[in-house]
N, C-alpha and C positions, 0 to 999 in steps of 0.2 A: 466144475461147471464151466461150460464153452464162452469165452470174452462176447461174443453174439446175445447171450442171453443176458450179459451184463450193463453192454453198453449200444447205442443206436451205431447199427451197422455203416454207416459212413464215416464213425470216428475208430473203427478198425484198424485200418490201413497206418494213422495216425500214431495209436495207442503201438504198433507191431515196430512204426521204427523208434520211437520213446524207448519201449522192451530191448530192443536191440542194441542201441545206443548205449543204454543202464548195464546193462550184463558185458559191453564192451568195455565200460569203466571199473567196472567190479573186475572183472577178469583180470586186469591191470593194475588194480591196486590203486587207482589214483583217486578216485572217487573218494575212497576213505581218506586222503590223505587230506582234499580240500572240507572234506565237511569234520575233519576232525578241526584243522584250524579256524574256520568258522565259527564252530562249536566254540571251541575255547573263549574267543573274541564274544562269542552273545552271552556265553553264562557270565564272563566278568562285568561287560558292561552291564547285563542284568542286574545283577549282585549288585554294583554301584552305585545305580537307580534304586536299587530295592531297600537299600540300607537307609539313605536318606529320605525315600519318600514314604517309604511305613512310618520314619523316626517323625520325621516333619507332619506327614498327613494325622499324626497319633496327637503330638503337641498342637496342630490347629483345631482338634477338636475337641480338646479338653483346654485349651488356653484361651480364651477370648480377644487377647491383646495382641498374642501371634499370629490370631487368626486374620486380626484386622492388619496388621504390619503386613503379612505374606501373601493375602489372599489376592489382590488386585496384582502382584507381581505373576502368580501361578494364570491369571485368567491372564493377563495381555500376554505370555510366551507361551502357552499349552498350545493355542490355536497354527502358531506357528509353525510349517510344516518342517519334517525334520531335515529335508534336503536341503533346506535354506542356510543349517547354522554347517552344513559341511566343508564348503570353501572355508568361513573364519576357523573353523576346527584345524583343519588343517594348517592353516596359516600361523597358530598361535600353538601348535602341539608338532607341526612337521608332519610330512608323510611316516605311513609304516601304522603299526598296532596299536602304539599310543592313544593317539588319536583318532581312533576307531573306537576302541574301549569309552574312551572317555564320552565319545559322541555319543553311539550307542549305551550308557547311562545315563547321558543329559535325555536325553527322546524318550527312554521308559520310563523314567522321575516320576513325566507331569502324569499319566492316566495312575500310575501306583499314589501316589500324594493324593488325587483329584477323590480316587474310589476309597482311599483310608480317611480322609477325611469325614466324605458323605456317611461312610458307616459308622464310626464315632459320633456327628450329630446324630445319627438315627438310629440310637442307642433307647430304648423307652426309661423315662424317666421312673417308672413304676419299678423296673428293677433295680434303678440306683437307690431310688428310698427304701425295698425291701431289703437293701442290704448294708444299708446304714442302721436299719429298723432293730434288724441282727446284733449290730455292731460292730460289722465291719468299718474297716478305715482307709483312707483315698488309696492307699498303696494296693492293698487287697480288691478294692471295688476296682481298680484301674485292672490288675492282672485276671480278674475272675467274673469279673464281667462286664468292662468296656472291652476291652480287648479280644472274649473270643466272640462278645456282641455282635461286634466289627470286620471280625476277620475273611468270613464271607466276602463283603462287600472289597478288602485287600484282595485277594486270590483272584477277585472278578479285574482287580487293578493289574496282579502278575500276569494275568493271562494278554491284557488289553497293552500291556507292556511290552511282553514279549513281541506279541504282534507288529507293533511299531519298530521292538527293535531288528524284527528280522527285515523287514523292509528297510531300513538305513543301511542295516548292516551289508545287505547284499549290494546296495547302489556305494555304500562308501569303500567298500574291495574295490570296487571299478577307479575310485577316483584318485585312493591311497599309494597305491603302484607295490600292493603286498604280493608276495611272489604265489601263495597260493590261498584259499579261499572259495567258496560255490560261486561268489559274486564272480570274481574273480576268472573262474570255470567258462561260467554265461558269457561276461566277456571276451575271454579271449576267443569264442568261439563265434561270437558274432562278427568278429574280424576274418574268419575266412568264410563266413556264413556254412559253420556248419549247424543247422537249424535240429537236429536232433540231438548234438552234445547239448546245444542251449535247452530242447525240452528236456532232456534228461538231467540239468542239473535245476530245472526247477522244480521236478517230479522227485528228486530228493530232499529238497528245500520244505514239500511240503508233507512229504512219508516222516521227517525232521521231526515236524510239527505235530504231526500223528502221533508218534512216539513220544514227545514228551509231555505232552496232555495225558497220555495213557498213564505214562510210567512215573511221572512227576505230579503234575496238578491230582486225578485223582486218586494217588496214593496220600498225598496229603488232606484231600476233602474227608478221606475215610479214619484217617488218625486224628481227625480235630473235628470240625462242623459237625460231619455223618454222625460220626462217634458220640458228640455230646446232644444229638438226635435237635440241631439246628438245621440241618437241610437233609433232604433223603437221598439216599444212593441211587 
């Protein structure tokens, strides 16, 4: 099918030097090289965020005392945008990867903790006593149905996480002084203005994104949620 019928004929011209630019980086090999580093830097810091904020979001919504201890601490820094804790980041972790990592899982934390929490309270009570009713016991009701209760509501956290962390991630390449990076790409390219490697590495940033929604999140929706016929495919 002809890119005309796809898209409004004024963003043509556009989209052909995108194309151009993209196939110039492929052809070169470099392209893969920054979004393999990228890569790496978002799944850890991901992973980082993800481990504490499922841990944490699971404990505040089955603990009442935790939830009062942590909860005002989650609401005054969520709001916080992520570019703000980057200068301290840096300053307390050094330039380079470290502190990239670490940034980008402080920034995905808060919407994973924020969304595991809300699904944990919004767990119906009617399934907890049917499965005490059973005889089941907290250990069981916690793995078999507060938690895949919940798990929806997490995934909608990984997603809103990701999110956040691609956006740090690309602005803290810029501030890090990492040698390579998409962020990193964008930048340096806007120093000689060249204005189509810059589209072109945000048109991979977001083909990125595409792909692992596709190949990650709903592989997962279909091996848990879909599967235990809590949400439909």
């Amino acid at each position: 099918m002809a890119l005309s019928g796809l898209f409004p004929e004024r963003l043509l011209p556009t989209l052909q030097i995108i194309a151009t630019a993209l196939l110039g980086l492929i052809e070169s090999g470099i392209v893969f090289i920054h979004a393999y580093q990228t890569l790496v830097r978002l799944i850890l810091g991901t992973l980082l965020g993800a481990v504490f904020g499922i841990a944490l979001g699971l404990l505040m919504g089955t603990n009442k005392r935790v939830e009062d201890i942590l909860s005002p601490w989650v609401s005054i820094f969520a709001p916080i945008p992520g570019l703000a804790y980057a200068p301290l980041f840096m300053l307390w972790f050094g330039l380079g990867n470290v502190s990239i990592v670490i940034l980008v899982g402080f920034v995905t934390f808060f919407p994973i903790v924020l969304n595991t929490w809300a699904g944990v309270k919004g767990v119906k009570e009617l399934w907890v006593r049917a499965a005490r009713s059973l005889g089941a016991g907290e250990r069981v009701i916690f793995r078999k149905v507060i938690f895949p209760a919940s798990l929806p509501h997490t995934l909608t956290g990984l997603r809103l996480g990701l999110a956040q962390g691609w956006r740090i991630l690309v602005a803290a390449e810029m501030l890090a002084a990492v040698p390579w990076g998409l962020g990193w790409l964008i930048f340096g390219a806007r120093e000689f203005m060249n204005t189509d490697i810059m589209l072109a590495g945000i048109a991979v940033i977001g083909l990125t994104g595409l792909l692992l929604e596709r190949v990650v999140f709903k592989k997962i929706e279909q091996y848990t949620v879909v599967r235990w016929g809590m949400m439909t495919a």
